[in-house]
C-alpha positions in Angstrom: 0.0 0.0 0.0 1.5 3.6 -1.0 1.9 6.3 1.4 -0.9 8.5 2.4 -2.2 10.4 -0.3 0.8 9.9 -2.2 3.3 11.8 0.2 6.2 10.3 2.2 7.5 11.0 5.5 10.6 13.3 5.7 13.9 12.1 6.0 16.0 12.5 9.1 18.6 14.7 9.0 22.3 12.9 8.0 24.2 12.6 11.4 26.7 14.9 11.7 30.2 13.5 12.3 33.7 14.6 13.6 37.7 14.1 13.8 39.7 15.5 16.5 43.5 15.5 15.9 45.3 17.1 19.0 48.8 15.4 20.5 47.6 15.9 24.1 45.3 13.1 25.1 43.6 15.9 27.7 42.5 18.0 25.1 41.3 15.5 23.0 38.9 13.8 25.5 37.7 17.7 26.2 37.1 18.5 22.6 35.2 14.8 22.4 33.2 16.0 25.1 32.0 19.2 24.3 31.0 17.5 21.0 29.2 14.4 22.7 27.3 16.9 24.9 25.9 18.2 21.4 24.1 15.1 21.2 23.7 14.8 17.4 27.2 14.4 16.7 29.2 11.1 16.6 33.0 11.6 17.1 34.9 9.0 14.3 38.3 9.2 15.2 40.8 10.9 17.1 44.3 11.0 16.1 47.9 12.6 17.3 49.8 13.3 14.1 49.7 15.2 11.4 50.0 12.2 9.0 47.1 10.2 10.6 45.0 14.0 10.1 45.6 13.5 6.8 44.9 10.2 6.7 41.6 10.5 8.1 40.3 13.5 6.4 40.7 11.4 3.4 39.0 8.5 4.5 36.5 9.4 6.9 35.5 13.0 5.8 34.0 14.6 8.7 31.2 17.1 9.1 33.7 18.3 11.6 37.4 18.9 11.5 39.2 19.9 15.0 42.6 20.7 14.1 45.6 21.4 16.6 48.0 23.0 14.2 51.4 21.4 15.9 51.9 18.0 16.0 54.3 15.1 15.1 55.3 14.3 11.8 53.0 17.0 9.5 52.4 20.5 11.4 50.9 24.5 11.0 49.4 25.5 7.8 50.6 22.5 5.8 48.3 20.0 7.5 45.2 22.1 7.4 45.6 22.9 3.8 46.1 19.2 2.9 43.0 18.3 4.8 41.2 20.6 2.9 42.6 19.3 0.1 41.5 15.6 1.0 38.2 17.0 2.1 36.7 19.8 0.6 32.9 19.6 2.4 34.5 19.0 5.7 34.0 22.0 8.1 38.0 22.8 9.9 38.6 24.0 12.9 41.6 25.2 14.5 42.5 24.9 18.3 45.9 26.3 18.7 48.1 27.2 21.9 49.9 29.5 19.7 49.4 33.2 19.9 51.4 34.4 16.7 48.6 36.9 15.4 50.5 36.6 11.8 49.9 33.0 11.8 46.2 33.6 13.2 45.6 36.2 10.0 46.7 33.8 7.5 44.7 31.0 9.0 41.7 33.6 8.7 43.1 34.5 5.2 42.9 30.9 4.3 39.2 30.1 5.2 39.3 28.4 8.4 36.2 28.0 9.7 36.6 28.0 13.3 39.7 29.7 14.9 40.1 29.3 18.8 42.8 29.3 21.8 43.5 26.6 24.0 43.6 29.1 26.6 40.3 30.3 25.7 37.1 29.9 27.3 35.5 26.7 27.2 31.8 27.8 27.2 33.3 30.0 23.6 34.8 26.8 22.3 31.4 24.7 23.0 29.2 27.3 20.9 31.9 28.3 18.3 31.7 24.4 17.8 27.8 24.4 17.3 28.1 27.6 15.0 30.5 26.0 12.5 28.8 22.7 12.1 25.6 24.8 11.1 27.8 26.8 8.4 28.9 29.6 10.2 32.3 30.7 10.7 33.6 31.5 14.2 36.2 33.5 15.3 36.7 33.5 19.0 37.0 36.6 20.9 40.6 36.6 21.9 41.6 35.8 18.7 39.8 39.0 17.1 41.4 40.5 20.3 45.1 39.9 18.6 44.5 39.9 14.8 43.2 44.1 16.2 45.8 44.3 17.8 48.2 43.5 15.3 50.4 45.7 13.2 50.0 45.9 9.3 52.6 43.6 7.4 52.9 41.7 4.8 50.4 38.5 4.1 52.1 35.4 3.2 50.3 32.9 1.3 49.4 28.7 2.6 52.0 27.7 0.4 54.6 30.2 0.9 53.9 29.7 4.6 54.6 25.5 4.1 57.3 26.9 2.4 59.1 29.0 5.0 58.4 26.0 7.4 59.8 23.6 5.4 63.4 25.8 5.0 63.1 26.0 8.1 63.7 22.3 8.8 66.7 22.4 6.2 64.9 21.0 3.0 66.4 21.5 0.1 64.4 23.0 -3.3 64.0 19.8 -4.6 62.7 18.2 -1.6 60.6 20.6 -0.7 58.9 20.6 -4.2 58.6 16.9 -3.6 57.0 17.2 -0.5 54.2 19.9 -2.0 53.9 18.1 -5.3 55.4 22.0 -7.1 58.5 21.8 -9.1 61.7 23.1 -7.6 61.3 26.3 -9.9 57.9 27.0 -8.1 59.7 26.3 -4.5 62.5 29.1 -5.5 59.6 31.4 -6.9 57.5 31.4 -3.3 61.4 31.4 -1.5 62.1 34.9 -3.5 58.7 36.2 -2.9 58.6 35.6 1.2 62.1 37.5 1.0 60.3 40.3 -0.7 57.3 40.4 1.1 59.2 40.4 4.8 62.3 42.6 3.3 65.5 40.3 3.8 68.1 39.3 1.6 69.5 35.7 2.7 67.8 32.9 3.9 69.7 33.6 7.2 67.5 36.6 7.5 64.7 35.4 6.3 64.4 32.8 9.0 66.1 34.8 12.1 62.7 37.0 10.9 60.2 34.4 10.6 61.5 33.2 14.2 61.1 36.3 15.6 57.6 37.3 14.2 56.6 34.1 15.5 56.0 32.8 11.8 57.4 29.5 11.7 54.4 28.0 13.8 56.3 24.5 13.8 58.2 26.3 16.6 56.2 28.1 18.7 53.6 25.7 19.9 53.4 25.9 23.6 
């Protein structure tokens, strides 16, 4: 027998699901349970890597991406760009302990979804949470807080930020295009443009400036 009078009953809506990638077991079980308190949302996976982020992004793709941008083996920018990369739908998050308000402007520069500090107030990170699985973005207060208080400089791309990071470790052109899938060509392009953009003229300077501007998040996690 057909439905009544030819109409059919509504679907539920699609559960929404999440990731948390963090290297500190304590956050991780905090994040889980502000998103279990939710009560519509079923936490996948967590993970404590960058490569297993990556990894899981790809394979489970998430409503719901929390990201700590500093963690073993894959870190910063390069992991959240590679996740959205691996999944496009997936709403990201970022949960950082760092306060480098350059890194925080790119991140906002680069479509991050949510942006909060581990310092920050937990009540804020619970409905910053529930904004961005709806669609919203969220910024938290304190971050706004530091990206207005921040002086005017220059605004370094995702890539040339993977970039800096990765000279930073002591890869070479080659290896670094490797690692980004760009030819070495491209890797010296984005090398001459960060020395433009922050006004230095060796790599020595270039990274004795990204260290003390607090760019090379790789380094500056607390």
């Amino acid at each position: 027998m057909g439905s009544l009078g030819g109409l059919r009953a509504p679907r539920p809506p699609a559960p929404k699901t999440a990731v948390i990638a963090d290297d500190h077991p304590m956050i991780r079980a905090g994040i889980r349970q502000v998103l279990e308190e939710f009560g519509d949302v079923e936490v996948l996976e967590e993970v404590d890597n960058g490569l297993d982020a990556v990894r899981a992004a790809r394979t489970r793709r998430p409503s719901l991406f929390v990201l700590d941008l500093s963690m073993p083996y894959a870190r910063g920018v390069e992991v959240f760009v590679e996740i959205r990369r691996q999944s496009p739908e997936t709403r990201i998050a970022v949960l950082t302990g760092m306060s480098s308000s350059g890194l925080l402007a790119e991140l906002t520069s680069a479509g991050v979804d949510g942006l909060f500090l581990k310092r920050g107030d937990p009540s804020v990170l619970a409905r910053g949470l529930r904004l961005v699985l709806e669609g919203a973005k969220f910024v938290s207060p304190d971050v706004v807080a530091l990206l207005e208080a921040r002086p005017p400089g220059p605004e370094l791309s995702p890539r040339e930020r993977q970039t800096l990071s990765l000279v930073a470790q002591g890869l070479t052109n080659v290896e670094i295009g490797e690692r980004l899938h760009i030819s070495h060509k491209t890797v010296e392009k984005h090398r001459t443009s960060l020395m433009a953009k922050l006004g230095v003229h060796s790599m020595s300077e270039l990274l004795a400036h990204a260290l003390r501007e607090g760019l090379l998040d790789s380094l500056s996690e607390t």
